[in-house]
C-alpha positions as CSV (number, residue, x, y, z in Angstrom):
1,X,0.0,0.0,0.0
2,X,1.2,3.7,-0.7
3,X,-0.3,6.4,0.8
4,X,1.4,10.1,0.3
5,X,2.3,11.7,3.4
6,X,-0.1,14.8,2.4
7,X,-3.3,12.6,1.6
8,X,-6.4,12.4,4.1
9,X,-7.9,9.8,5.2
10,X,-11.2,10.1,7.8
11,X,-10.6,7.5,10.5
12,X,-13.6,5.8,9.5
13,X,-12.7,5.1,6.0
14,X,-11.4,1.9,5.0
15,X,-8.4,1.6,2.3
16,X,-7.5,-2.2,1.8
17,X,-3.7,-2.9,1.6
18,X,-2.3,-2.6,-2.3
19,X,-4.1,0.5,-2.8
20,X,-2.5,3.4,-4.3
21,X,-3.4,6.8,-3.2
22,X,-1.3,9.9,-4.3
23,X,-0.9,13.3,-2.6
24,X,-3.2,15.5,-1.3
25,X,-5.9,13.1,-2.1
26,X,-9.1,13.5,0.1
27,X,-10.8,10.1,1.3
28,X,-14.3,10.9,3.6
29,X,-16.1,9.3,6.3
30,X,-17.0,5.8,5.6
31,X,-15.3,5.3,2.0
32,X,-14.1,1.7,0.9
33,X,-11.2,2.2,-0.8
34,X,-10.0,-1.7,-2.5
35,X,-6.6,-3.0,-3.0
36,X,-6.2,-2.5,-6.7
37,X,-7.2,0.8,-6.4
38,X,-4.6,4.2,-7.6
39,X,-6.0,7.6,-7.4
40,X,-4.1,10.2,-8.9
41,X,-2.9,13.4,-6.8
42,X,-6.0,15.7,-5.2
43,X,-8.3,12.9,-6.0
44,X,-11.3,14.0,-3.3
45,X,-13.5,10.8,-2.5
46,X,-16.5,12.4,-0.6
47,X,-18.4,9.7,2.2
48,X,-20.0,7.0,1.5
49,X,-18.1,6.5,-2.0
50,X,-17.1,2.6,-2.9
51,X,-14.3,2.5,-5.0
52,X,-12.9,-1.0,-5.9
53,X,-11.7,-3.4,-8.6
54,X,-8.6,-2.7,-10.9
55,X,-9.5,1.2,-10.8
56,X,-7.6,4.2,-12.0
57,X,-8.7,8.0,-11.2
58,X,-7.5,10.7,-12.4
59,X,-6.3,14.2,-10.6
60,X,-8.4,16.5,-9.3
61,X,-11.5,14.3,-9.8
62,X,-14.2,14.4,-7.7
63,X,-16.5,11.2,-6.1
64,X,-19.5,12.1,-5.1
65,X,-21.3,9.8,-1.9
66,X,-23.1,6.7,-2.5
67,X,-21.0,6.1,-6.2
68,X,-19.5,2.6,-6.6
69,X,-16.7,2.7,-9.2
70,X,-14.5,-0.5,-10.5
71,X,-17.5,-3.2,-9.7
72,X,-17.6,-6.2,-11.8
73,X,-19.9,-5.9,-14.8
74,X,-23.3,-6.4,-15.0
75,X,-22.9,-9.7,-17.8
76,X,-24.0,-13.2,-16.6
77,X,-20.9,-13.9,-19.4
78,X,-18.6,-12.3,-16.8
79,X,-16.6,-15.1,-14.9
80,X,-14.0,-13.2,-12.9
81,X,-11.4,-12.3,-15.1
82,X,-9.0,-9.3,-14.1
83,X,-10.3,-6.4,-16.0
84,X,-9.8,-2.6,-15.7
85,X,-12.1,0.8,-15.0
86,X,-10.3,4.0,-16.0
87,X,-11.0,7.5,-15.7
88,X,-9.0,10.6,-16.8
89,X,-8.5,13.9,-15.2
90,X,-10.7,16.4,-13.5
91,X,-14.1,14.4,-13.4
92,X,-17.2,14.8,-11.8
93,X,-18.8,11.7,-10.4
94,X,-22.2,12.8,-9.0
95,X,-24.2,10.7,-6.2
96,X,-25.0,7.1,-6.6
97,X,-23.6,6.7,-10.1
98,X,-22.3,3.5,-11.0
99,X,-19.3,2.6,-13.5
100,X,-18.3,-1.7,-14.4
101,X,-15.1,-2.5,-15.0
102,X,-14.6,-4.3,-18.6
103,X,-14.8,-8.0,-20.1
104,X,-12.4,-10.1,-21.8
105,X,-14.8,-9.9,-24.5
106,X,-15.3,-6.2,-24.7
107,X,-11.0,-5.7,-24.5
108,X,-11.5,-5.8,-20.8
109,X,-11.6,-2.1,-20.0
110,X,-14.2,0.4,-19.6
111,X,-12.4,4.1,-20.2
112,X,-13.8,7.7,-19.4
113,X,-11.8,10.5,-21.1
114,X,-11.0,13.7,-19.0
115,X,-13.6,16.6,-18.0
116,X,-16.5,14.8,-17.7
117,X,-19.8,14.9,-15.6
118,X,-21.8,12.3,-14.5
119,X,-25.1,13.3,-12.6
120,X,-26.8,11.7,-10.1
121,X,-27.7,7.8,-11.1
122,X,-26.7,7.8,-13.6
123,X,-25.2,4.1,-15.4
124,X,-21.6,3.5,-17.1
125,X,-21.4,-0.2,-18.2
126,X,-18.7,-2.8,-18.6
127,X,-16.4,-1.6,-22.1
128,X,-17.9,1.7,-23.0
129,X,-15.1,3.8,-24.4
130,X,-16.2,7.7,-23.5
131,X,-14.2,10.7,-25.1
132,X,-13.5,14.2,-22.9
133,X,-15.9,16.5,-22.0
134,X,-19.6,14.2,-22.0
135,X,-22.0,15.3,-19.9
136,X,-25.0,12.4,-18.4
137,X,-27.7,13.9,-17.4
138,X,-29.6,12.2,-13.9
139,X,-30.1,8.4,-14.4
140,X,-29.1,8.3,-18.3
141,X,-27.6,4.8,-18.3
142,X,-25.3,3.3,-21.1
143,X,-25.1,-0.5,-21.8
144,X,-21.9,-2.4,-22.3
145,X,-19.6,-1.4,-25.5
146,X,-21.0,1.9,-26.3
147,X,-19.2,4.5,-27.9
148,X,-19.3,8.0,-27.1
149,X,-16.9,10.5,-28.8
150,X,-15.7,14.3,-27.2
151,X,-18.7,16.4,-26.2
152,X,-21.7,14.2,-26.1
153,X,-24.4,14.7,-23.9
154,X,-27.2,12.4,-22.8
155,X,-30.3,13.8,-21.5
156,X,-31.8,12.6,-18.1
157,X,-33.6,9.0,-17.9
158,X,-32.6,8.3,-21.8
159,X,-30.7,4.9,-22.2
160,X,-28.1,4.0,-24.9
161,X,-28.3,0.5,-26.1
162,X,-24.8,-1.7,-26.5
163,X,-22.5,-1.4,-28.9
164,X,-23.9,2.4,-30.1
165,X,-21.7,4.8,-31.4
166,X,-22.3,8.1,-30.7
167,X,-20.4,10.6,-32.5
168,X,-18.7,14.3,-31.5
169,X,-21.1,16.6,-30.3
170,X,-23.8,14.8,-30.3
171,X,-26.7,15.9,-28.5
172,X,-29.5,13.3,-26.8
173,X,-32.4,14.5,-25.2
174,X,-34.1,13.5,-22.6
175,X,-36.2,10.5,-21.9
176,X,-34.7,8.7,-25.1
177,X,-33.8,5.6,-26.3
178,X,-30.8,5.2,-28.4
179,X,-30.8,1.9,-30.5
180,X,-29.0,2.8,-33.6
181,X,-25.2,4.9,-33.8
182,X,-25.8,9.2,-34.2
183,X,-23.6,11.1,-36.3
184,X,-21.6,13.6,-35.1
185,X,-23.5,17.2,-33.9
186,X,-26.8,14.9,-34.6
187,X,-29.5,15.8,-32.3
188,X,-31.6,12.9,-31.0
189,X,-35.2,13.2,-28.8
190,X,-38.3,11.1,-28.7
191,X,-39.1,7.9,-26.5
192,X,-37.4,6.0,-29.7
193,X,-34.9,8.7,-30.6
194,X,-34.8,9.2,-34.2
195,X,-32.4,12.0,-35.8
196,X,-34.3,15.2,-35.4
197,X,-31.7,17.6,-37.0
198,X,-28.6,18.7,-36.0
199,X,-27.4,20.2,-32.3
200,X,-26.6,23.7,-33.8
201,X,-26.4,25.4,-29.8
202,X,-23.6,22.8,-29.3
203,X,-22.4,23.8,-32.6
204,X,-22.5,27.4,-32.1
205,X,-20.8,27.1,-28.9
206,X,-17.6,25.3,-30.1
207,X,-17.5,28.1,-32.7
208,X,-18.7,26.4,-36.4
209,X,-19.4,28.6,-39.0
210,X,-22.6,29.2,-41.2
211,X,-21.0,27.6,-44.0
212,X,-19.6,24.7,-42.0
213,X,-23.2,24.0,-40.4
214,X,-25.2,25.1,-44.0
215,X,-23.4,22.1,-45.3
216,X,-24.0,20.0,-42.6
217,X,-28.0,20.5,-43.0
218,X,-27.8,19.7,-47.1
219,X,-26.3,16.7,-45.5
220,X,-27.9,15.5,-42.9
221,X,-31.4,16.3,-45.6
222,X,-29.4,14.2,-47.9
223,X,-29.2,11.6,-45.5
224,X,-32.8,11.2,-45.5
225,X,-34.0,10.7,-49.0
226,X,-31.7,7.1,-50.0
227,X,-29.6,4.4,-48.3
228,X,-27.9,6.1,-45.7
229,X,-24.3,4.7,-46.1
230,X,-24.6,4.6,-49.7
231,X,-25.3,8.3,-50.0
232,X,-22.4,9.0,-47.6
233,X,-20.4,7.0,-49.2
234,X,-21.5,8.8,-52.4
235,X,-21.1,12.0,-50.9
236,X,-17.0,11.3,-49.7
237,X,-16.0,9.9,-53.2
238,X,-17.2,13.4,-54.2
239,X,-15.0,14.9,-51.8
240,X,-16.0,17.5,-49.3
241,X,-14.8,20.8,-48.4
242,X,-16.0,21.3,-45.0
243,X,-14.4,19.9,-41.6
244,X,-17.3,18.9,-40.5
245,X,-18.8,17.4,-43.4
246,X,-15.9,15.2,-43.5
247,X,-16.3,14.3,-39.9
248,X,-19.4,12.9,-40.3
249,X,-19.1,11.0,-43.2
250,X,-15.8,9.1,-41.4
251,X,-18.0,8.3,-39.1
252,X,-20.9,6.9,-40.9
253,X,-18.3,4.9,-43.3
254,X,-16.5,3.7,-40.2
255,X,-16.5,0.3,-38.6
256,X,-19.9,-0.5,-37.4
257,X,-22.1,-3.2,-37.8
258,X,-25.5,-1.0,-36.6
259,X,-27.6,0.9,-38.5
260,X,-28.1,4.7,-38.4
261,X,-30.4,6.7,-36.3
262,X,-31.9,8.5,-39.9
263,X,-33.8,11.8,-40.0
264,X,-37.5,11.6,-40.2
């Protein structure tokens, strides 16, 4: 076990021997802190937080009471193999949030990028890759193997189903269900999300221009009217001038063995 001089621990918590806990970390009252465990420097883990399994948290994150993080995966295939739960720098882990470690199957890690915030309840299962800067919304809840690029958000009570992709700046209201992969900027609402449009606020915000999002609507209208990967794949052998354009097209020819979310 390694415990910085400078970290600090409530009496009452319990850090099991092998864990790893790095200066001026903060551990509060009642906190389970397991033996595979390494949280980076100024880590703060409020009370009642569970942290166990092969775990590793970035600085300056913050762990809200009542989250678990690093238990083993909700998947009757799971059979007790060492996997691994990972999260980068300067997240927010809100109350009673839960995060799996990974599967063999899945690659046997579950990652969350840096800058994050997870509200209240809300799910992280075993193998979902997330990207910087996503934002769940209370109780949204992601099933194993999603995919969720830089500056998604998912609305309150929606639920991603496995093995969706959900591409950069994405948007996903609330109350949704995600069954099918969104392109990039999409904007997804209804109790079976369909693509209703693009998320030109989040756009706006990260500073697109009218061209860059004028060309994303003939797009995304494109889209709508034939086979969805054909016409993208139509539309990059034609080439594209805008970034963003370009983005989204990557994405829809990438790998992928789901179908589309598709504008009404």
């Amino acid at each position: 076990m390694t415990i910085a001089p400078s970290a600090d621990i409530h009496p009452s918590a319990i850090v099991e021997p092998g864990a790893t806990i790095g200066a001026d970390c903060s551990i509060g009252p009642f906190c389970l802190i397991g033996p595979d465990v390494a949280l980076a420097p100024r880590v703060e883990v409020k009370s009642h937080a569970v942290i166990t399994g092969r775990t590793e948290i970035g600085e300056d994150t913050v762990v809200f009471p009542f989250a678990t993080l690093g238990e083993v995966p909700q998947d009757l295939k799971f059979k007790g193999e060492e996997t691994r739960l990972v999260l980068g720098a300067r997240n927010r882990i809100r109350e009673h949030v839960t995060m799996n470690t990974g599967t063999d199957g899945g690659g046997g890690i579950t990652l969350v990028g840096d800058d994050c915030l997870f509200m209240a309840g809300c799910h992280v299962a075993h193998d979902c890759q997330i990207g910087d800067r996503v934002i769940l919304v209370n109780n949204a809840a992601l099933a194993g193997h999603c995919v969720l690029e830089d500056e998604v958000i998912v609305g309150g009570l929606s639920g991603v189903h496995q093995f969706v992709r959900i591409g950069r700046g994405a948007m996903i209201g609330a109350v949704t269900m995600v069954t099918a992969d969104v392109i990039p900027h999409g904007l997804v609402q209804g109790p079976r999300g369909t693509l209703d449009g693009l998320n030109l606020v989040g756009l706006k915000r990260r500073g697109a221009g009218r061209a860059d999002i004028a060309a994303l609507r003939d797009l995304v209208a494109a889209l709508g009217q034939g086979t969805f990967r054909d016409t993208a794949r139509a539309r990059a052998e034609n080439g594209a001038d805008s970034t963003l354009v370009r983005e989204v097209l990557d994405f829809i020819l990438g790998p992928s063995d789901r179908s589309f979310l598709a504008p009404r």
